[in-house]
C-alpha positions as a printed NumPy array, in Angstrom:
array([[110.6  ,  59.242, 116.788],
       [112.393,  60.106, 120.249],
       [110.257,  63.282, 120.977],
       [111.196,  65.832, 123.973],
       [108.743,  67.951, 125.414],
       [110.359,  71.105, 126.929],
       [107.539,  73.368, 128.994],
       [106.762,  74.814, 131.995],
       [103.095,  73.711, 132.296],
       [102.844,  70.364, 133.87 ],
       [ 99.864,  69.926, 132.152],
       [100.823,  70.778, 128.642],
       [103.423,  68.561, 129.127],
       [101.287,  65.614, 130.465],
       [ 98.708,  66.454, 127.232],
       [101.503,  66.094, 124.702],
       [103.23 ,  62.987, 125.934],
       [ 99.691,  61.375, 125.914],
       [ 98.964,  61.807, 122.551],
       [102.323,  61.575, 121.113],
       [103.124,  58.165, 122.888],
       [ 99.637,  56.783, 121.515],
       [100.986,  57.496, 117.737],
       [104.029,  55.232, 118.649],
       [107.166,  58.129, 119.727],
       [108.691,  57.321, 122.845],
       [108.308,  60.967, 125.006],
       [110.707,  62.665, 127.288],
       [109.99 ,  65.975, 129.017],
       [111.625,  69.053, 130.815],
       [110.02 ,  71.571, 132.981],
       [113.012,  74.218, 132.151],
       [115.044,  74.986, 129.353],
       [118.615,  74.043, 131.006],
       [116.969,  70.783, 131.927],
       [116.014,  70.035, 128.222],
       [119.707,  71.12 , 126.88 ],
       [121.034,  68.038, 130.116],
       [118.654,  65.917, 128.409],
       [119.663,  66.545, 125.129],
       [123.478,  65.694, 125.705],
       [122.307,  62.184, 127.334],
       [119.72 ,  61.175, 125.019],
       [119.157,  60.926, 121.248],
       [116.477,  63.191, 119.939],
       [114.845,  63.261, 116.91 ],
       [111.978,  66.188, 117.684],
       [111.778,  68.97 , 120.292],
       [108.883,  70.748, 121.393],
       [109.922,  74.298, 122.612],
       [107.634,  76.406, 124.525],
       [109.293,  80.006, 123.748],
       [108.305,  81.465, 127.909],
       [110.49 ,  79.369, 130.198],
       [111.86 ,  80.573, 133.632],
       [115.566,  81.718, 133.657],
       [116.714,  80.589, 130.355],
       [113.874,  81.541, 127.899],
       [112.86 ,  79.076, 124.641],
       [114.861,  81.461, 121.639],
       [118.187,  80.842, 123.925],
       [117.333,  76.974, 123.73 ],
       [116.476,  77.276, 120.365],
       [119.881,  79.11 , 119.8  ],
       [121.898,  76.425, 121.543],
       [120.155,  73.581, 119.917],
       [120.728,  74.967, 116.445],
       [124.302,  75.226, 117.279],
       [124.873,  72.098, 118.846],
       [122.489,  69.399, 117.489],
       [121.45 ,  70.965, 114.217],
       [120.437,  67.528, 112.816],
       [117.402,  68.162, 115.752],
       [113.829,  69.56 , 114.464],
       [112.301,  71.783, 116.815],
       [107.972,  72.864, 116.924],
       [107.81 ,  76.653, 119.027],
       [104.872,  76.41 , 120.942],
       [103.859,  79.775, 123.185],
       [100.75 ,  81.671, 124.451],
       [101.534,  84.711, 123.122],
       [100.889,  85.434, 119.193],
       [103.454,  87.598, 118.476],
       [104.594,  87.192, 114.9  ],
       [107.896,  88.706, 114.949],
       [108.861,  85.975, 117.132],
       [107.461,  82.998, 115.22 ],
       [109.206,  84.987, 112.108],
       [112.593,  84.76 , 113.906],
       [112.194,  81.701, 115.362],
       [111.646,  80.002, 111.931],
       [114.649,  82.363, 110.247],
       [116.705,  80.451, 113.252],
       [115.896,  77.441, 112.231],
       [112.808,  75.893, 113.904],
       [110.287,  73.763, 111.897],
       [107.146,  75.468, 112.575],
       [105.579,  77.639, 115.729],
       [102.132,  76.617, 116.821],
       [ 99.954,  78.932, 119.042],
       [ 98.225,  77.829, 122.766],
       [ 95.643,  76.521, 123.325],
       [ 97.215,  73.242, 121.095],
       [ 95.561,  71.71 , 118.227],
       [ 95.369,  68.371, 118.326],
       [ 94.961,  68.283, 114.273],
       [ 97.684,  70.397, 113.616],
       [100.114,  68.576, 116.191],
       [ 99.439,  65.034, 114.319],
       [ 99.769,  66.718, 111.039],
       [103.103,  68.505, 111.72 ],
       [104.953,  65.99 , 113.84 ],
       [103.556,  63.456, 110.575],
       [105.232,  65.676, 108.375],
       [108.365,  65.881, 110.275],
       [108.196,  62.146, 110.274],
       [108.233,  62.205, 106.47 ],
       [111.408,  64.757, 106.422],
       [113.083,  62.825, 107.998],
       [112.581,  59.689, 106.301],
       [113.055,  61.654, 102.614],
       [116.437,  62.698, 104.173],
       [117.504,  59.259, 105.25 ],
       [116.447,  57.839, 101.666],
       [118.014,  61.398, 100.325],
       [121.364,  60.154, 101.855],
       [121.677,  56.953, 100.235],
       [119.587,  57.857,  96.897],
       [117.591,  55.364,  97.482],
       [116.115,  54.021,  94.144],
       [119.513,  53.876,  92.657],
       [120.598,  52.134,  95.154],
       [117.903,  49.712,  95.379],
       [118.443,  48.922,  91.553],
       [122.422,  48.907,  91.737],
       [122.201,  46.831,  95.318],
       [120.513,  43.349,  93.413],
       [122.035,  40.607,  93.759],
       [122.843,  39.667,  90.757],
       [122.32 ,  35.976,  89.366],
       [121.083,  32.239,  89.544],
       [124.125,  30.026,  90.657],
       [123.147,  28.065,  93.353],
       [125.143,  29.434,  95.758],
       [123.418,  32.639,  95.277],
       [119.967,  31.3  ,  95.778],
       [121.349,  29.912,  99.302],
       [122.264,  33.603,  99.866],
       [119.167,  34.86 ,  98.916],
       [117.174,  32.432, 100.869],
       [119.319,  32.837, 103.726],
       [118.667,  36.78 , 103.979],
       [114.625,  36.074, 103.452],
       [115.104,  34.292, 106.855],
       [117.311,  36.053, 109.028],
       [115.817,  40.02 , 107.603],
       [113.006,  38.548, 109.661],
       [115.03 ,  38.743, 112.626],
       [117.413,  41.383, 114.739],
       [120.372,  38.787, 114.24 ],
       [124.169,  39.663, 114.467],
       [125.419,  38.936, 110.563],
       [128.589,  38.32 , 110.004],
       [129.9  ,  38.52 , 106.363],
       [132.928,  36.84 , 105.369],
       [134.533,  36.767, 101.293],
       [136.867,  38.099,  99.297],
       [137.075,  41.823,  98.473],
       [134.601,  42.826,  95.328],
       [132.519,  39.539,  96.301],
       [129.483,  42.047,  97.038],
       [129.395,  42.01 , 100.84 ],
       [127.543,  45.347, 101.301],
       [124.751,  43.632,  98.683],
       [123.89 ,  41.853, 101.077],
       [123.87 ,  43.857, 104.392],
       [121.907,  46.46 , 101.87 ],
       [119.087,  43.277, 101.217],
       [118.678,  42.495, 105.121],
       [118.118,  45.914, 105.918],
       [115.809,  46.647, 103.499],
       [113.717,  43.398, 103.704],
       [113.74 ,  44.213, 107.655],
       [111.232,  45.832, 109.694],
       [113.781,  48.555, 110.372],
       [113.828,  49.257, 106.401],
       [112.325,  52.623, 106.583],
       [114.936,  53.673, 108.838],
       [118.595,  54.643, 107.985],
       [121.228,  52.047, 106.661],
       [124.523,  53.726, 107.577],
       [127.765,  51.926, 106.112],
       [131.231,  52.696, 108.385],
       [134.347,  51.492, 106.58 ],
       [137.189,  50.674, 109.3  ],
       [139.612,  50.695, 106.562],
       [139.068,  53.463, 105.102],
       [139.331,  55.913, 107.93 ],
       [142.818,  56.537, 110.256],
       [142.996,  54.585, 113.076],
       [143.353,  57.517, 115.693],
       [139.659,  58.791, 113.903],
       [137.542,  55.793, 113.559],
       [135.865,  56.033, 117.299],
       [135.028,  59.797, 116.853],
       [133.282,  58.633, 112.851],
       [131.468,  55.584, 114.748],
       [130.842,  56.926, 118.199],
       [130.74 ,  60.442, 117.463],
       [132.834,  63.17 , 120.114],
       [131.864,  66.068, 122.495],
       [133.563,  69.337, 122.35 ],
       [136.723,  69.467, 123.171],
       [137.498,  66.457, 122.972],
       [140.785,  66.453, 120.865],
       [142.463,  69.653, 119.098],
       [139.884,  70.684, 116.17 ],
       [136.588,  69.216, 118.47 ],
       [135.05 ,  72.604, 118.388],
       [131.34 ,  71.189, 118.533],
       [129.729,  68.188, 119.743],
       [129.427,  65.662, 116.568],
       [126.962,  62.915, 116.583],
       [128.51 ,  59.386, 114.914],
       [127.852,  57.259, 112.609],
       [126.078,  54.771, 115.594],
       [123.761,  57.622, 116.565],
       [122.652,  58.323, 112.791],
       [122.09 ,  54.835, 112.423],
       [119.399,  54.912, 115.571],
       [116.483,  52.703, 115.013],
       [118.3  ,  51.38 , 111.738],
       [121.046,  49.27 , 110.828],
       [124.537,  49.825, 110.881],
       [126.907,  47.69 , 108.435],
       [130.564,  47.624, 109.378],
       [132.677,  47.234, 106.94 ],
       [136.21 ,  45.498, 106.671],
       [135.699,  44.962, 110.484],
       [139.072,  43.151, 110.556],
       [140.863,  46.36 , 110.326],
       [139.607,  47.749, 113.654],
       [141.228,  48.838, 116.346],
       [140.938,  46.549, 119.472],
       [139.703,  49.896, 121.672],
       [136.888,  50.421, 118.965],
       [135.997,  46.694, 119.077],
       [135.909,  46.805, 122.922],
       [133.101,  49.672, 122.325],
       [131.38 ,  48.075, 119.985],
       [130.758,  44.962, 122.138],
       [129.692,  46.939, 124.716],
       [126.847,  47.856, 122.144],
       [125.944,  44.931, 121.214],
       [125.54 ,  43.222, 124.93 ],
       [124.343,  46.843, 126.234],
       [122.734,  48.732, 123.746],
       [125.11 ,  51.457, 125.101],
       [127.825,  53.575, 124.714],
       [129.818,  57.035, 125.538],
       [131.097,  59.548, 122.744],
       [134.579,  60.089, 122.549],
       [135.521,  63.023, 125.501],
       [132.085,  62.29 , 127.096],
       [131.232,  60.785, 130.144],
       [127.008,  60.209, 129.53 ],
       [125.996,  57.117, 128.442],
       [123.961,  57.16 , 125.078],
       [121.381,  54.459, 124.605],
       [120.915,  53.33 , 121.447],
       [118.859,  50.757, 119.491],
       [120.495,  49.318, 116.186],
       [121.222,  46.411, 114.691],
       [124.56 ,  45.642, 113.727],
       [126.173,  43.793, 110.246],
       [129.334,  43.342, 109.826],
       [131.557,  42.18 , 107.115],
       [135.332,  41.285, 106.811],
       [137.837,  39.722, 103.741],
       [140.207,  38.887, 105.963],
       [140.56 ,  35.349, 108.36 ],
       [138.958,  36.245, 111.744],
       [139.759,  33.113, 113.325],
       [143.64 ,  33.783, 112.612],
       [143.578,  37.947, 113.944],
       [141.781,  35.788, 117.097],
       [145.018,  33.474, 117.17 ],
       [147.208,  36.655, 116.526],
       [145.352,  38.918, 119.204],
       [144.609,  41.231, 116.983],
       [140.749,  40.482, 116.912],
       [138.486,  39.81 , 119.997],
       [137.541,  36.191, 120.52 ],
       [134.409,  37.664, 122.258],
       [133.684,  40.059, 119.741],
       [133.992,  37.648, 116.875],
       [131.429,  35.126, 118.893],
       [128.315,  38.048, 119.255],
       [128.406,  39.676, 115.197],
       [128.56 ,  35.473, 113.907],
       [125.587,  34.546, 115.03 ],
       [124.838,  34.035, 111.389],
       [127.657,  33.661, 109.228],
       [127.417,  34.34 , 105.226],
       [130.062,  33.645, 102.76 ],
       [129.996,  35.083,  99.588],
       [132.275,  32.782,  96.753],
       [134.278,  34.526,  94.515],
       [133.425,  34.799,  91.092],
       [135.261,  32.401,  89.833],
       [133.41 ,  29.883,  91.779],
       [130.483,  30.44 ,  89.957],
       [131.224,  31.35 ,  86.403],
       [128.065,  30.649,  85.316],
       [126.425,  33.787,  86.773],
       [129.135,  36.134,  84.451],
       [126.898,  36.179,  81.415],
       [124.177,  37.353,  83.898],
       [126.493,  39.747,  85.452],
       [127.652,  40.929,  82.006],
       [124.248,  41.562,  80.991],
       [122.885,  43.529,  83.849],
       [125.924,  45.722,  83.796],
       [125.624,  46.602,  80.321],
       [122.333,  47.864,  81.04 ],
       [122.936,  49.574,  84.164],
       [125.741,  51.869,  82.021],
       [123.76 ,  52.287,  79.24 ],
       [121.502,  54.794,  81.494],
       [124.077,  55.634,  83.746],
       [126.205,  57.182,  80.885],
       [123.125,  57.561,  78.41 ],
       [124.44 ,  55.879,  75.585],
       [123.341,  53.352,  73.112],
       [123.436,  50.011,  74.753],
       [126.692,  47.766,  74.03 ],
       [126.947,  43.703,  73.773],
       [129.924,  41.545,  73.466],
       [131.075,  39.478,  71.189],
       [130.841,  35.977,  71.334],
       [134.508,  35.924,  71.418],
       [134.766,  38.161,  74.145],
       [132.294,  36.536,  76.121],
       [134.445,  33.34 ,  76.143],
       [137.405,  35.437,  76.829],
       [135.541,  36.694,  79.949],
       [134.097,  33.523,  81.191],
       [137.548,  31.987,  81.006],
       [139.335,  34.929,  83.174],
       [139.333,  34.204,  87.224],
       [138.57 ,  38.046,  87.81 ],
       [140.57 ,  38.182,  91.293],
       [138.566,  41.499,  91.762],
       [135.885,  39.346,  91.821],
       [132.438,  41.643,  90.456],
       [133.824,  45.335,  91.228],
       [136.116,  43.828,  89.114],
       [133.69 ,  43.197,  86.527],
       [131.829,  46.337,  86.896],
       [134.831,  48.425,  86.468],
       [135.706,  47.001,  83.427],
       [132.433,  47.151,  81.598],
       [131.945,  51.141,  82.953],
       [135.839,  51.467,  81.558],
       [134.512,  49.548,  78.249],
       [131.568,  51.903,  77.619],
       [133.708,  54.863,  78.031],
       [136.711,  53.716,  75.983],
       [134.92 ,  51.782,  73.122],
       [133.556,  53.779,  70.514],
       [131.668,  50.425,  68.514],
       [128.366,  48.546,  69.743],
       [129.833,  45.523,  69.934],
       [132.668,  44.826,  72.198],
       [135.237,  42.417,  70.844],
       [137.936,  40.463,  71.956],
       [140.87 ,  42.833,  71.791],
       [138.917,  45.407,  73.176],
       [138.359,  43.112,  76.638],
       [142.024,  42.396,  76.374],
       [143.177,  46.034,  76.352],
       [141.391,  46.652,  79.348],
       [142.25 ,  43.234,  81.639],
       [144.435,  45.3  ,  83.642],
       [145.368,  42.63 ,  85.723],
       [145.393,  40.091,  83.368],
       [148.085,  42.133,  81.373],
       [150.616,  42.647,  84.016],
       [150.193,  39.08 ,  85.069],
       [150.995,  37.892,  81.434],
       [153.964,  40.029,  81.591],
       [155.558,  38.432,  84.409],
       [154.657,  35.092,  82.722],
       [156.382,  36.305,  79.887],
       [159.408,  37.446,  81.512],
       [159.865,  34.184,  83.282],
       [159.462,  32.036,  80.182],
       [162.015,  34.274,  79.119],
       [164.142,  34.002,  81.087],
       [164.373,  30.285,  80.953],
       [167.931,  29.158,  80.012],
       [166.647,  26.386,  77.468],
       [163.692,  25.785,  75.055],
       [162.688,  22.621,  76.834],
       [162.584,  24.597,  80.47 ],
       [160.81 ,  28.106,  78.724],
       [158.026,  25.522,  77.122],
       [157.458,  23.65 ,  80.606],
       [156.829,  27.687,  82.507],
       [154.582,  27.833,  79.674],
       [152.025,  24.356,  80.017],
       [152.202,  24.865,  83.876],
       [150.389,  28.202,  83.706],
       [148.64 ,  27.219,  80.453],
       [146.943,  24.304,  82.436],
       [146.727,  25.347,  85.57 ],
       [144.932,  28.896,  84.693],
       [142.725,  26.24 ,  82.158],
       [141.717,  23.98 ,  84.566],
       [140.748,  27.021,  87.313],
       [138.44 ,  28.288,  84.726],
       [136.53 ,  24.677,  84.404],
       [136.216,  24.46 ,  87.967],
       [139.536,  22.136,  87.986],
       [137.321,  19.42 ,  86.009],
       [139.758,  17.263,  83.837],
       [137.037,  15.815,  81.774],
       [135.521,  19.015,  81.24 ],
       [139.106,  20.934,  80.396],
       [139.747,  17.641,  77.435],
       [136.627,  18.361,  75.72 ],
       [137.557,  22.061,  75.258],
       [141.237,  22.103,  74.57 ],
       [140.735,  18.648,  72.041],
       [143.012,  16.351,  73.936],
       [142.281,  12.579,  75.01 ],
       [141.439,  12.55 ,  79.19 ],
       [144.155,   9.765,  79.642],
       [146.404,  12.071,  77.599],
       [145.579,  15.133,  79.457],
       [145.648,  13.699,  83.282],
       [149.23 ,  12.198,  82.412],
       [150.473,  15.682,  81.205],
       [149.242,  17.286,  84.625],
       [151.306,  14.476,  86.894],
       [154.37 ,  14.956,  84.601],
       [153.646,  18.667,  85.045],
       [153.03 ,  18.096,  88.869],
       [149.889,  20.016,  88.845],
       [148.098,  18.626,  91.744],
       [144.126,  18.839,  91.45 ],
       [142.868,  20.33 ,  94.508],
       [141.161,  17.491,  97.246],
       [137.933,  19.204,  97.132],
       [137.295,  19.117,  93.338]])
């Protein structure tokens, strides 16, 4: 933890730091209380020791201030004098604890340990950790997703930039999640900022937090999303939608370890590692301006792409079946299974929403389906996408002046959604629909469906 030590005895000070700094805290100190409240504003502090007799400015008044202005901070009242009504109000304010002089070296180790423990209960608090832990697996056995797991053994080893590329649903923040947590930094927080999900105008106060006054509303100093993530990792989501101020900032932070809340003028130093993930095409926002070249070159120092999931189709029935479990205890019901026929129908469907796809339809499934066993029509229902894609099939077979013309729509999408879902294999697609593979590849060039180079 970042400890400060805020007294006027040099050597209570000097005593402290000692054995603080040989349990592993890095130690600041203050010899007055408006001193400690200057350090405060410039530095990130997890733990303040308050002696409650300070010149000028005595240690309620800090105490006050802190609580008011950096209420995420725990504060220890230390002081000479054992008077109880002021350890009574001191606590009622909002400190951890008051200890009495002479110190106890026992009783410091045990309380700044169990401030230690707080904190990291509140961290795992934030994220609920064990479900996440159980809902963050990755989830199957293609072989790209073996290179993806073997990939994060060996760079959660290291403080490496990640940069995560794919399509949306493809289960970016899986992975981030993984790295972190198979990190050294894994006891300490994971904090997930969404560019796209927060106004433009807002997303440097969220990240790099603003002082009062900043902007109309700024009535209190607010820490960001960078400074919660101190010591931990910070995953930055849908990084393509941010603005090119915030990405100038958040270079600075990765060369400098370094930056200034919005309003402020102090430079914060922070330590953080940084993930990053994006759905859209970098290298074209780079072409386009709207994306720093430099920027782009420091978060992909290890690039991971995630395939969508109709790239590996084999990993559905795995998908399928974790799901089902995960909603049978989510929504305490009796477990549900598909039927065979609706696990071809699903293995057969490109899901362009990729696994959140997925998910969302088997939560929607559980909820809507009163049966066991899942069949067909109920999947079909419940394809939302699939449906209003059909539609607009429909409507353009329909509205096809002649037979010959509506039955041509037809075979084009018939065969081309056919041979996505065999991976675009001609052989493959013949054996399943019954037709000769002569027969079949001349239907496709009087069709003009053109098999993709790379298959």
């Amino acid at each position: 933890m970042n400890i400060l030590i805020i007294d006027d005895e040099k050597n209570i000070r000097q005593t402290l730091s000692g054995i603080l700094t040989d349990e592993g805290h890095t130690i600041s100190q203050a010899e007055t209380g408006e001193e400690g409240l200057r350090h405060l504003e410039e530095s990130l502090i997890d733990l303040v020791f308050l002696d409650v007799k300070l010149p000028k400015m005595n240690g309620i008044d800090v105490l006050k201030q802190i609580m008011k202005e950096w209420p995420q901070i725990d504060v220890l009242m230390i002081s000479g004098d054992s008077d109880i009504n002021t350890a009574v109000n001191a606590v009622k304010m909002g400190a951890h604890d008051f200890m009495e002089k002479p110190l106890s070296l026992p009783k410091i180790l045990i309380a700044v340990q169990n401030i230690t423990e707080k904190r990291k209960l509140y961290q795992k608090c934030i994220i609920d950790d064990e479900k996440i832990d159980y809902r963050y697996r990755i989830i199957g056995q293609s072989p790209q997703i073996n290179t993806i797991r073997d990939m994060i053994r060996r760079v959660a080893k290291t403080d490496a930039k990640v940069l995560i590329t794919g399509e949306s649903g493809t289960g970016k923040e899986l992975v981030a999640y993984a790295i972190h947590k198979m990190s050294v930094r894994s006891d300490n927080p994971f904090i997930t900022f969404n560019s796209a999900a927060i106004p433009n105008e807002l997303v440097e106060s969220e990240l790099f937090g603003h002082e009062k006054g900043a902007f109309t509303g700024a009535d209190r100093q607010k820490p960001g999303k960078l400074e919660s993530a101190n010591h931990g990792t910070i995953f930055l989501d849908e990084i393509g939608d941010m603005n090119i101020d915030a990405q100038s900032k958040i270079l600075r932070v990765l060369e400098e370890g370094k930056f200034e809340r919005v309003g402020g003028t102090r430079t914060i130093d922070i330590d953080v590692r940084v993930l990053a993930a994006t759905n859209r095409n970098i290298v074209e926002m780079i072409k386009a301006g709207s994306f720093r070249e430099d920027l782009y070159y420091r978060l992909n120092v290890v690039p991971f792409y995630l395939p969508p999931l109709r790239e590996r189709t084999g990993d559905i029935p795995v998908l399928l079946d974790h799901y089902l479990h995960v909603f049978s205890n989510e929504l305490t019901t009796a477990r549900k299974h598909f039927s065979d026929f609706a696990k071809d129908l699903l293995k057969n469907y490109q899901f362009p929403g990729n696994i959140r796809e997925l998910k969302n339809l088997i939560e929607r499934l559980y909820i809507l389906s009163d049966n066991d066993e899942i069949d067909e029509s109920d999947v079909r229902q419940n394809l939302v996408f699939q449906n209003s894609v059909s539609s607009d099939i429909m409507k353009t077979i329909l509205q096809e002046n002649s037979y010959s013309d509506a039955k041509q729509s037809f075979e084009i999408y018939y065969f081309t959604e056919k041979l996505r879902a065999s991976n675009w294999n001609i052989s493959r697609l013949a054996n399943e629909i019954g037709v000769l593979q002569p027969n079949l590849s001349r239907k496709l060039k009087s069709l003009g469906i053109i098999i993709p180079e790379d298959n």
